[in-house]
C-alpha positions in Angstrom: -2.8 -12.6 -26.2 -1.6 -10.0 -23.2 -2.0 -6.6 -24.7 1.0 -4.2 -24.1 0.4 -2.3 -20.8 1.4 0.9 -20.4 2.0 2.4 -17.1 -0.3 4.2 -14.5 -1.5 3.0 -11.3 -4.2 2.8 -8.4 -4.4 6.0 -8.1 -7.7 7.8 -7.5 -6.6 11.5 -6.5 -9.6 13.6 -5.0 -9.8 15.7 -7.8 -11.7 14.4 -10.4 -11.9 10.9 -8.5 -11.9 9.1 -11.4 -8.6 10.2 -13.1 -5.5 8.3 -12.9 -2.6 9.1 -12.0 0.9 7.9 -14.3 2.0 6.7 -11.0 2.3 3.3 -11.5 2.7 0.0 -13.6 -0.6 -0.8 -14.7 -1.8 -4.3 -15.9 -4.4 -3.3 -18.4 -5.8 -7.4 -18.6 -7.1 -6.6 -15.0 -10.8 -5.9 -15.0 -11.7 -2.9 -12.8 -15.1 -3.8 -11.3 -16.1 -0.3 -10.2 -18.9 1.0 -12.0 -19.1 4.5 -14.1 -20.1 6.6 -11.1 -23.7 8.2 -11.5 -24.8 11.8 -11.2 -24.4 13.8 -8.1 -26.9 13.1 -5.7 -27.6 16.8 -4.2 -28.0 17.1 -0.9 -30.8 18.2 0.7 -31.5 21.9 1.4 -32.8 21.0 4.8 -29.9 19.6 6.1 -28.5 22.0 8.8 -24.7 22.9 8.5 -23.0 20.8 10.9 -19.6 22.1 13.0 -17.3 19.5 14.2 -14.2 20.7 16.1 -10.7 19.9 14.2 -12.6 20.2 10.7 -12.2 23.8 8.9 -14.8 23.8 6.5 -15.0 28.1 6.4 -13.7 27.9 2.6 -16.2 25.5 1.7 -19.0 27.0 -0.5 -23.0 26.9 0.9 -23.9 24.0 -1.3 -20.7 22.6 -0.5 -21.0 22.5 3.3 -24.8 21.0 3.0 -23.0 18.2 1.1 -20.7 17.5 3.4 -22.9 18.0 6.6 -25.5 15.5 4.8 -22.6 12.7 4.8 -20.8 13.2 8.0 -24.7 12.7 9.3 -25.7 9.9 7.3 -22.3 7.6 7.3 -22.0 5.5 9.7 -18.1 5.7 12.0 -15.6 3.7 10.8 -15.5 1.3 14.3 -17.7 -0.9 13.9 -18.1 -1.0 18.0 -19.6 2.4 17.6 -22.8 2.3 15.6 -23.2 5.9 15.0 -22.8 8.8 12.4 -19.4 10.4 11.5 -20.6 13.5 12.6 -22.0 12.2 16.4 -18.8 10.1 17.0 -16.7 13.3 17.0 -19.2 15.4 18.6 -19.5 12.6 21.6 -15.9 12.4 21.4 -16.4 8.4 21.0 -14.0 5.6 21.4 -13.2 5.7 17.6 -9.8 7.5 16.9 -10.9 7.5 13.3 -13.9 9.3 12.9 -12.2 12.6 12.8 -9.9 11.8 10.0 -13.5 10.3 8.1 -14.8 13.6 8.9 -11.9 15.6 7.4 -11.9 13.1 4.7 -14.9 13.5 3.5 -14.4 17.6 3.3 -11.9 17.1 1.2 -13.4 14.8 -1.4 -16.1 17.7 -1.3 -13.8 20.4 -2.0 -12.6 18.4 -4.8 -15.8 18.2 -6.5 -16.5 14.7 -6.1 -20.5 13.5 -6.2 -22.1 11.7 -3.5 -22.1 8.2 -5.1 -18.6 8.6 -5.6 -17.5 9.5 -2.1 -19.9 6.8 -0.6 -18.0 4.1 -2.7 -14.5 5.3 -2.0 -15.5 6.3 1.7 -16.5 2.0 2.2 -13.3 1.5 0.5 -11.4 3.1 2.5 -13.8 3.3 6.2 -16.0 0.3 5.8 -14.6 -2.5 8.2 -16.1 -4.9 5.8 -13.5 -3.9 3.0 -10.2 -5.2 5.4 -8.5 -8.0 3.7 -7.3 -10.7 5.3 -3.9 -11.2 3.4 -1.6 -14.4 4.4 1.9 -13.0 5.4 3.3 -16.7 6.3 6.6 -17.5 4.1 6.6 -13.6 3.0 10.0 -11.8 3.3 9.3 -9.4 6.9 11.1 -6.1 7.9 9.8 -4.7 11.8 8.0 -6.1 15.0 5.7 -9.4 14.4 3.7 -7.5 16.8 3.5 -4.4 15.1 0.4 -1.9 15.1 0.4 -1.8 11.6 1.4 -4.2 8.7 1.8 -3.0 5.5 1.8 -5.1 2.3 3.6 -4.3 -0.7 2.8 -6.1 -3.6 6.1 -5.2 -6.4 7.6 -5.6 -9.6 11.1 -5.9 -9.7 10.8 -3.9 -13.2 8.6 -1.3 -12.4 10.0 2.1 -11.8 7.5 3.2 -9.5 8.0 0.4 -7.2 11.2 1.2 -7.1 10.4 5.0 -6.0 8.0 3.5 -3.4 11.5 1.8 -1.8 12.1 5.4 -1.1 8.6 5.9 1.1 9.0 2.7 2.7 12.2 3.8 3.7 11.3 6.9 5.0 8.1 5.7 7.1 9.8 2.3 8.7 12.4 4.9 10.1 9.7 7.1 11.2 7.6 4.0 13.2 10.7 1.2 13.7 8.9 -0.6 16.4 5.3 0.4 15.1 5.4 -1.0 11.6 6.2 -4.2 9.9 6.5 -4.7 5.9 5.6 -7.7 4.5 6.9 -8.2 0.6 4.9 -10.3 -1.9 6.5 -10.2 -5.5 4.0 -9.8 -8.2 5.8 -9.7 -11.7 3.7 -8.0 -14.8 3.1 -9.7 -17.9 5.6 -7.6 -19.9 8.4 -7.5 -17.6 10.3 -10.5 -18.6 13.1 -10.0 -15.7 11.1 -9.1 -12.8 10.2 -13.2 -12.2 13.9 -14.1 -12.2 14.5 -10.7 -9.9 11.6 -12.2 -7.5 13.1 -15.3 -7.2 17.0 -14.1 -6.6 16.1 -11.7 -4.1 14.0 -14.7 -1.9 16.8 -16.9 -2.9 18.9 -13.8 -1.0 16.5 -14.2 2.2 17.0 -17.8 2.7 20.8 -16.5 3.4 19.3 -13.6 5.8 19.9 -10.9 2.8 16.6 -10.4 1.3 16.2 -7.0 1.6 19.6 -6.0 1.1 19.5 -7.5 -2.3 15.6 -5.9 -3.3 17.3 -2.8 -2.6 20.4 -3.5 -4.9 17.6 -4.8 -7.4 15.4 -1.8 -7.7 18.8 0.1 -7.7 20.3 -1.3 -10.4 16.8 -2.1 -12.1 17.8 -1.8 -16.0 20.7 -4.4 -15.1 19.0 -7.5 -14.7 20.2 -10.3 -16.3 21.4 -13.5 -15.2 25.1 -12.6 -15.0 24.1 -9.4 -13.3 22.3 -11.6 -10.9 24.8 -13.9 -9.8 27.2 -10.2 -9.7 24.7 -9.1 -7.1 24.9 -12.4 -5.0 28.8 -12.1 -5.3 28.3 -8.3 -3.7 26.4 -9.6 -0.7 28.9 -12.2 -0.1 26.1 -15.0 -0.3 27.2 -18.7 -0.5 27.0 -18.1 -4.2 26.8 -22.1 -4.8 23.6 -22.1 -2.5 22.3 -19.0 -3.6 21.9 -20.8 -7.2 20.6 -24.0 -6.2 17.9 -21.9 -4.3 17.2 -19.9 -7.2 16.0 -22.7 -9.0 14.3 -25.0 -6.4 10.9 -25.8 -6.1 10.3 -23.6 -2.9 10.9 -20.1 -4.1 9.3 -21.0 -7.4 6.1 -21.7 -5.4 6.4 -18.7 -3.0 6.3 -16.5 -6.3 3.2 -18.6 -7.3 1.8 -18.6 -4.5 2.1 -14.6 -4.6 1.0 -14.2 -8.3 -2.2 -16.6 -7.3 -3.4 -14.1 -4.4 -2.4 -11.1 -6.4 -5.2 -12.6 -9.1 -7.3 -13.7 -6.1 -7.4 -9.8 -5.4 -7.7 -8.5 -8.8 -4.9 -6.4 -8.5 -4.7 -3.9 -11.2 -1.1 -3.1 -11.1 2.2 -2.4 -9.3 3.1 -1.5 -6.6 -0.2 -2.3 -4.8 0.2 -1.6 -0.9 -2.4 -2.9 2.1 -2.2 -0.6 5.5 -3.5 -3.6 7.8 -5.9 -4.9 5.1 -7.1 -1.9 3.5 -6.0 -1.1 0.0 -3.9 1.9 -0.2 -4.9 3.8 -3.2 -2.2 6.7 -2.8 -4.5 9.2 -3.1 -3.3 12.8 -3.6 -3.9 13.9 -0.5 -3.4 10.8 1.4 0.5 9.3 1.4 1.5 6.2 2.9 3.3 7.9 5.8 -0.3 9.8 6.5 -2.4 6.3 6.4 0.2 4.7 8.6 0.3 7.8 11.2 -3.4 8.0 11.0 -3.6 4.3 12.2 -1.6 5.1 14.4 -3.3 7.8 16.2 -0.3 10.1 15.4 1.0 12.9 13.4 3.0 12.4 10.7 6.5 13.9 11.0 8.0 16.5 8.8 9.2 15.4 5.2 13.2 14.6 5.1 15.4 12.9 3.0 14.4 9.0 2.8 16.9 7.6 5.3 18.2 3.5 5.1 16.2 1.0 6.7 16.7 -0.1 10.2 18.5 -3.4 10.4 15.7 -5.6 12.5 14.4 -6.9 9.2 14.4 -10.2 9.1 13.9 -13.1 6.3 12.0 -15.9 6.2 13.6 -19.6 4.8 11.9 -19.8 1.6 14.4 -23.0 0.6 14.3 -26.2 2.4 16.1 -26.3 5.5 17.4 -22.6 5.2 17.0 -21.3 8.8 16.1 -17.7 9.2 18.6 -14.9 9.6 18.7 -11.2 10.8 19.0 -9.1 7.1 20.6 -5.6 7.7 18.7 -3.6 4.9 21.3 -0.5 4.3 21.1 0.4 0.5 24.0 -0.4 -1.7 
């Protein structure tokens, strides 16, 4: 039997590292394979205090600053094309636009008291070429560029509240990087969310008439209203070929696009919702790390200044998921 699962997500602030955030709908059936981390391993007194340009370290303790100077000089650069420290890449000012974020990184997880085993394993997770997942996007509702710099994937819950506050960040970075940035939507319904399944399937039933993401929005709007009727009321407010839109609803090509979904959602060991992927790598939403700050570090840019969430752009576009539905361009303005 499913236990109840209560919600809090993949969230691994800094502080603490280990503490979760209630920032999410958490599947408590999922096994985390992440060990207890171990004792601090301290770092050697002999290590000389390292200075890297762009990385203020002055309110770092001694101890502190031997830490972090022993890892930016013993992990390896994120590129995998340059096989050298943190620490030299920046020095060297090498062809690897990351190495400065891993250096600032890894100060912070310092300042936040994290021990060395710890960082190492979230510094793979989140550096480490090797941890990049390959995720299929064919047959996945798409908003942006098919040639885009950076794909994100959004694994959701139609009845989760916090994937309906991500809509809101998704928003707001899609209008910061329109032709930078596509979104690719895989629906991944929690065992005790009865609705979310039917939601899924409407809003791909939506796309094969062009409106997919016209009708997620209205979805995780009206979130507490999801019941059949309220469905089909929804179709009838996008002006969908209601008749069609039913039919779709029940054939056997958006039921196996949800399965297919739910399968690699398992095949991941997804903990939760929403789970997002920033080309590959699993975004844990750490607290000093947002979505818009991943994206803009990949990138190579700045993020820009926090505003109100503005409507999506209206590129998006749908993919068929019935038979025969041809694809369609889906203006994504909230309702």
């Amino acid at each position: 039997m499913t236990q109840t699962l209560k919600p809090t997500l993949l969230v691994l602030g800094f502080a603490g590292f280990a503490a979760h955030a209630s920032s999410g709908c958490r599947d408590s059936s999922a096994r985390n394979a992440d060990p207890t981390p171990g004792p601090s391993v301290q770092a050697s007194t002999e290590v000389k205090d390292v200075a890297l340009a762009g990385v203020d370290t002055s309110a770092m303790t001694p101890r502190e600053r031997r830490t972090w100077s022993s890892l930016v000089t013993v992990l390896l650069a994120p590129c995998p094309s340059v096989p050298v420290p943190v620490s030299q890449c920046v020095q060297e000012s090498r062809a690897c636009g990351a190495c400065a974020q891993a250096a600032k990184w890894l100060a912070r997880a310092v300042r936040d008291g994290a021990s060395d085993d710890q960082i190492k394993r979230a510094y793979k997770g989140r550096f480490d070429p090797s941890s990049v997942k390959v995720l299929p996007i064919d047959g996945s509702p798409t908003i942006g560029p098919d040639d885009a710099l950076v794909t994100v994937v959004e694994f959701a819950d139609f009845e989760c509240p916090h994937c309906r506050e991500a809509v809101k960040l998704i928003d707001a970075m899609l209008a910061a990087h329109p032709r930078q940035v596509r979104v690719v939507y895989k629906t991944y319904t929690l065992p005790f969310h009865a609705r979310g399944e039917p939601a899924a399937r409407a809003a791909l039933s939506a796309g094969a008439q062009g409106k997919f993401w016209e009708m997620e929005h209205l979805l995780f709007e009206r979130q507490e209203h999801l019941e059949d009727a309220d469905l089909e009321r929804y179709a009838q407010v996008l002006k969908l070929d209601v008749v069609r839109w039913k039919a779709d609803l029940e054939s056997s090509a958006v039921k196996d696009r949800v399965a297919s979904d739910r399968k690699l959602g398992e095949q991941l060991k997804l903990k939760g919702t929403p789970t997002i992927y920033v080309n590959g790598r699993e975004l844990e939403l750490e607290q000093d790390e947002s979505l818009e700050e991943r994206v803009a570090a990949e990138l190579g840019v700045s993020p820009p200044p926090q505003e109100a969430p503005p409507q999506r752009p209206a590129d998006a576009t749908s993919p068929a998921v019935a038979s025969g539905a041809p694809s369609a361009s889906a203006n994504a303005n909230r309702r």
